[in-house]
C-alpha positions in Angstrom: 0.0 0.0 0.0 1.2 3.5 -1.0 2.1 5.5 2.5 0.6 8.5 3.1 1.9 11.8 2.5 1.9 12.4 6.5 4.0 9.1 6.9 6.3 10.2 4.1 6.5 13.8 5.9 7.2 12.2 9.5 10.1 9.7 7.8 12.2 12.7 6.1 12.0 14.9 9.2 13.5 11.2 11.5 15.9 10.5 8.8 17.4 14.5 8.4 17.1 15.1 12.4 20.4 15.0 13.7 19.5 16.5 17.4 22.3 18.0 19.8 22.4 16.9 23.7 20.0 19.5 24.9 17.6 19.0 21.6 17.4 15.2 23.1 15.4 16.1 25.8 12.8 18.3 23.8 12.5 15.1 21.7 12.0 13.0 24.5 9.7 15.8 26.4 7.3 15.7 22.4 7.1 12.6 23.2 6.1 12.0 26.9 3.3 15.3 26.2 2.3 13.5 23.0 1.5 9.6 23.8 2.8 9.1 27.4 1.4 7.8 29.9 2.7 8.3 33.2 1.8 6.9 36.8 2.8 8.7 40.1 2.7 5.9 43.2 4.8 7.0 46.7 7.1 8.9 44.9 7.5 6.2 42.4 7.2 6.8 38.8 6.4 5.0 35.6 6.1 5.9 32.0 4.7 4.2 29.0 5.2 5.7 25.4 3.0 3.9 23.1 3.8 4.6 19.6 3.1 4.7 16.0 5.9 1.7 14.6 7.6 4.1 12.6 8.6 6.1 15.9 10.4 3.4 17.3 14.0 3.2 16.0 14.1 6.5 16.6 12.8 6.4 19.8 15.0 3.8 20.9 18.4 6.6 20.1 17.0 9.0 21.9 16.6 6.9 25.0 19.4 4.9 24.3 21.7 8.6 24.1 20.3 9.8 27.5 21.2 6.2 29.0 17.9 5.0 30.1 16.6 1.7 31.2 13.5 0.2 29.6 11.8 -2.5 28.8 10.2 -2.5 25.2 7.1 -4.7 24.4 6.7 -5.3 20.9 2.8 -5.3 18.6 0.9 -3.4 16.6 1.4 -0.2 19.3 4.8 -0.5 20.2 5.5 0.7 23.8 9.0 1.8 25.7 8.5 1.3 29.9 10.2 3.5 31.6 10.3 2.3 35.3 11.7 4.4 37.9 11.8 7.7 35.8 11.8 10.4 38.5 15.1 11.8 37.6 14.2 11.9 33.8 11.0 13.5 34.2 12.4 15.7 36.1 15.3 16.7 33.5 12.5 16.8 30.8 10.5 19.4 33.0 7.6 17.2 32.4 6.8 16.7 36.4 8.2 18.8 39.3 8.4 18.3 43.0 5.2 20.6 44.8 5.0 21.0 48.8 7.2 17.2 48.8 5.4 15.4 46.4 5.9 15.2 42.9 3.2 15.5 40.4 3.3 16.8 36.5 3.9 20.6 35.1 1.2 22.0 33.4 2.4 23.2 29.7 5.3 23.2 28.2 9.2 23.5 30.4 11.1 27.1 30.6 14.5 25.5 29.5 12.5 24.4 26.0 11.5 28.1 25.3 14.5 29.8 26.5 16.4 28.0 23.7 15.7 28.5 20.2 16.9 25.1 19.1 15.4 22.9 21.6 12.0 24.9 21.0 12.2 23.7 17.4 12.8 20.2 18.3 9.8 20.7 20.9 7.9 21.2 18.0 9.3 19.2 15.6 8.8 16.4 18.2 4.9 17.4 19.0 4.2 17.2 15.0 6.3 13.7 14.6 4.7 12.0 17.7 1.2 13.7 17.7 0.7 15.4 15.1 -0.9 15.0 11.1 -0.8 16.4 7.7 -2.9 15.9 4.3 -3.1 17.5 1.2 -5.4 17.3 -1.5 -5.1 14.9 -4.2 -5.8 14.4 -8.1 -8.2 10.7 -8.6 -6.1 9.4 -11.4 -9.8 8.5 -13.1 -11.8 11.6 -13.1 -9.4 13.9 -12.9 -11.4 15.9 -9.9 -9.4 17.7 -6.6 -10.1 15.9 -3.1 -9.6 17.2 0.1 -8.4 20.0 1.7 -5.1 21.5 3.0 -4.8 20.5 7.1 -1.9 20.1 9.5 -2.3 19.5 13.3 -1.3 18.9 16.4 -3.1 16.7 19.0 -1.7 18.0 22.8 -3.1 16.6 25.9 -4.4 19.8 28.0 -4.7 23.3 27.1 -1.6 24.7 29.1 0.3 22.7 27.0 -1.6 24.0 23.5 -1.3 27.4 24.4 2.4 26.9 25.4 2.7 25.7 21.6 0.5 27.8 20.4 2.6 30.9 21.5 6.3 28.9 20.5 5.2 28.5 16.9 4.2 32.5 16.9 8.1 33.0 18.0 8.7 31.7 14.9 6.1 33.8 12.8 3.5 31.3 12.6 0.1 31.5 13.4 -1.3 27.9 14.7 -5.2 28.1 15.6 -6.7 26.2 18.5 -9.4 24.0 19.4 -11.0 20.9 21.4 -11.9 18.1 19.6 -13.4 14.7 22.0 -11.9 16.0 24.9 -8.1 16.8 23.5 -6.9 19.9 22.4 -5.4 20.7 18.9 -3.6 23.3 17.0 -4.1 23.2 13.5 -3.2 24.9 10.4 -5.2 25.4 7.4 -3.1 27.8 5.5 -1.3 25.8 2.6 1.3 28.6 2.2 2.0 28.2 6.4 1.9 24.5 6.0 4.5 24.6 3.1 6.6 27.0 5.5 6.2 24.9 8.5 7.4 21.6 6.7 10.3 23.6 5.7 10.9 24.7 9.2 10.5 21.3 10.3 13.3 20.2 7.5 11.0 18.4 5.4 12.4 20.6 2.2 11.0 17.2 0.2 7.5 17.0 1.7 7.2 21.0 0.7 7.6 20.4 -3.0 5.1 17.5 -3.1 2.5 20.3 -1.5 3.8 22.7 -4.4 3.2 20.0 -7.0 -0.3 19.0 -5.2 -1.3 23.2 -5.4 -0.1 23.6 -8.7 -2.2 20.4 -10.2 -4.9 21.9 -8.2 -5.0 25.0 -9.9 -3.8 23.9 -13.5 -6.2 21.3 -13.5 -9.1 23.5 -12.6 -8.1 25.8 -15.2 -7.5 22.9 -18.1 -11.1 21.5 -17.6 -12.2 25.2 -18.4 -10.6 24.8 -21.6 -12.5 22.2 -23.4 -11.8 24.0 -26.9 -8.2 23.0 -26.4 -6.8 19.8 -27.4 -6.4 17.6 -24.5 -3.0 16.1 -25.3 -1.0 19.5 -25.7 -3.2 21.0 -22.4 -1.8 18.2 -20.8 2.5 18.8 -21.7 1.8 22.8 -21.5 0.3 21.7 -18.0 3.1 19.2 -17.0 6.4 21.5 -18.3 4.6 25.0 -16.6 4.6 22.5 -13.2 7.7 21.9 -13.4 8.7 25.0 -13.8 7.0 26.5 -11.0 7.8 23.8 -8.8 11.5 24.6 -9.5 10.9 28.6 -8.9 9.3 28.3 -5.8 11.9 25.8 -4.3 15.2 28.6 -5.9 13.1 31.6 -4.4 12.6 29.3 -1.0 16.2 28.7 -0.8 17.6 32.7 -1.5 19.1 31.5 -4.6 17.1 33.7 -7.1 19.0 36.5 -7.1 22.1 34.4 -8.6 20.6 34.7 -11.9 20.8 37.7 -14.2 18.4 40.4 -14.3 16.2 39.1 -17.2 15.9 35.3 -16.0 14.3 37.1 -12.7 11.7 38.8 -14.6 11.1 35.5 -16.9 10.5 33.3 -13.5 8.2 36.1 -11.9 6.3 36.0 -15.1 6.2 32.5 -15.4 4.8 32.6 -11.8 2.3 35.0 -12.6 1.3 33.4 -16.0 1.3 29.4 -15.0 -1.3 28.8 -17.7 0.9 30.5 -20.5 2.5 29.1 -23.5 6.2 29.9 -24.8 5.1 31.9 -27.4 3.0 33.9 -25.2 5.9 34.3 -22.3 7.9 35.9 -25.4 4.7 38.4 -25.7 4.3 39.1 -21.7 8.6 39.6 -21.7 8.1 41.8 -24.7 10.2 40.2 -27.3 13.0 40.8 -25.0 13.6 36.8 -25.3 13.1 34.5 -28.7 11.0 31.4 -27.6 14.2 29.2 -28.0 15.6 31.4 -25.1 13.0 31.3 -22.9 13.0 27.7 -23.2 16.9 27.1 -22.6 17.0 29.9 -19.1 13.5 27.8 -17.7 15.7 24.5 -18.2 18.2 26.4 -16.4 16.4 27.0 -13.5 15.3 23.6 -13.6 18.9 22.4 -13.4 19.9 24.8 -10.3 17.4 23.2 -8.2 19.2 19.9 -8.6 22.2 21.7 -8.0 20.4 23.3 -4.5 19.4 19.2 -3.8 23.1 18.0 -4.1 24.8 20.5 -1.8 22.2 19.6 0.7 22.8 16.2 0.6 
């Protein structure tokens, strides 16, 4: 079965996160908020993390890197015990000692939004362990645009939304909230946020398939319009202007724009503008600055740097 785009999300940001000491602990933290459940007897304190499979090898390094016991019990819901987990909980800040006893913080730990890197992980962490994403979709049969655009964020109390809420707005993003059967949620409905936020999560990969699903969106909706055209040429014109734009957005996401010349700035701003144009009409809108051999050659160009962007990434 194909995975999902949210599955395909989560597995880019686990295989490109590379987190430092502190950054550990606001991984960990993600995931005790997310799908822990913890048990406070005399003092004593115990911890299960039931997770989705794909969560578990990375898990199992962040654990393994702070040096912690547990016992793992295999299945369709995975689940790390953590037995005798004071000391951790209280490194996480998830729990605190109050008039002798311990018991759990409400909302999110200080040292987490004091440090800009940890507070990403926080919320990288929230998103991978509790967290969901979908895009709409073309049906390969009819050709018709399903679903919406939606990311969110299931927490387990408001304190802790609101704490997340307010982290993400450090970072210029607006995250709505709401209750849903009993839980609390941020969510995002933007798709222009969403593609920021998956680039602010590091999922550079997960941001040009939501490019690609927007551009088909709106391409598509336009083609079907044209039913004097002839399907087969719609359908390349469609397919090469995708391409194109999908490579513009990802040089002008990246800074690199500017490293072209003057004129090739003004082409991709007007292919941008224009997505449902032609060649010969692009030599029109640049006023015959460009033949339509040369507006061909500098769009395969930009095509070409964005490969170039990929391999000094990698």
């Amino acid at each position: 079965m194909k995975p999902t785009f949210c599955k395909i999300i989560k597995e880019e940001i686990i295989k490109n996160e590379k987190p430092k000491p502190c950054c550990v602990d606001a991984f960990l933290a993600a995931a005790v908020y997310s799908v822990g459940a913890i048990s406070i007897e005399n003092g004593i304190a115990t911890t299960e993390l039931r997770l989705n499979p794909q969560l578990v090898a990375f898990t199992k390094e962040l654990l393994d890197k702070k040096r912690i016991e547990y016992r793992f019990i295999d299945g369709k819901k995975p689940c790390f015990v953590l037995e005798n987990c004071e000391k951790l909980l209280r490194e996480l800040e998830v729990a605190g000692d109050y008039n002798g006893y311990m018991d759990l913080v409400e909302g999110i730990g200080e040292k987490y939004k004091n440090n800009e890197c940890c507070a990403r992980s926080l919320l990288k962490g929230l998103f991978i362990y509790g967290g969901s994403v979908k895009i709409p979709y073309i049906s390969e049969l009819d050709s018709q645009v399903k679903g919406g655009y939606h990311l969110e964020i299931v927490t387990g109390s408001l304190f802790l939304a609101l704490d997340a809420q307010e982290l993400f707005a450090e970072f210029g993003f607006d995250a709505k909230t709401r209750s849903r059967s009993g839980t609390q949620l941020l969510y995002f409905k933007s798709s222009d946020e969403i593609g920021d936020i998956l680039i602010f999560f590091g999922a550079t990969r997960g941001m040009l398939d939501l490019e690609n699903s927007r551009i088909l969106r709106s391409m598509r909706a336009n083609v079907n319009r044209q039913s004097n055209c002839v399907n087969a040429n719609i359908t390349r014109a469609v397919e090469a202007s995708q391409e194109q734009i999908i490579a513009i957005n990802c040089i002008i996401k990246a800074g690199k724009l500017n490293e072209f010349d003057e004129t090739s700035q003004k082409l991709a701003q007007t292919r941008l503008e224009n997505p449902e144009a032609t060649l010969d009409e692009l030599v029109e809108l640049m006023n015959k600055v460009l033949s339509k051999s040369a507006i061909y050659h500098r769009l395969k160009r930009i095509i070409q740097k964005v490969d170039e962007i990929d391999a000094s990434n990698t």
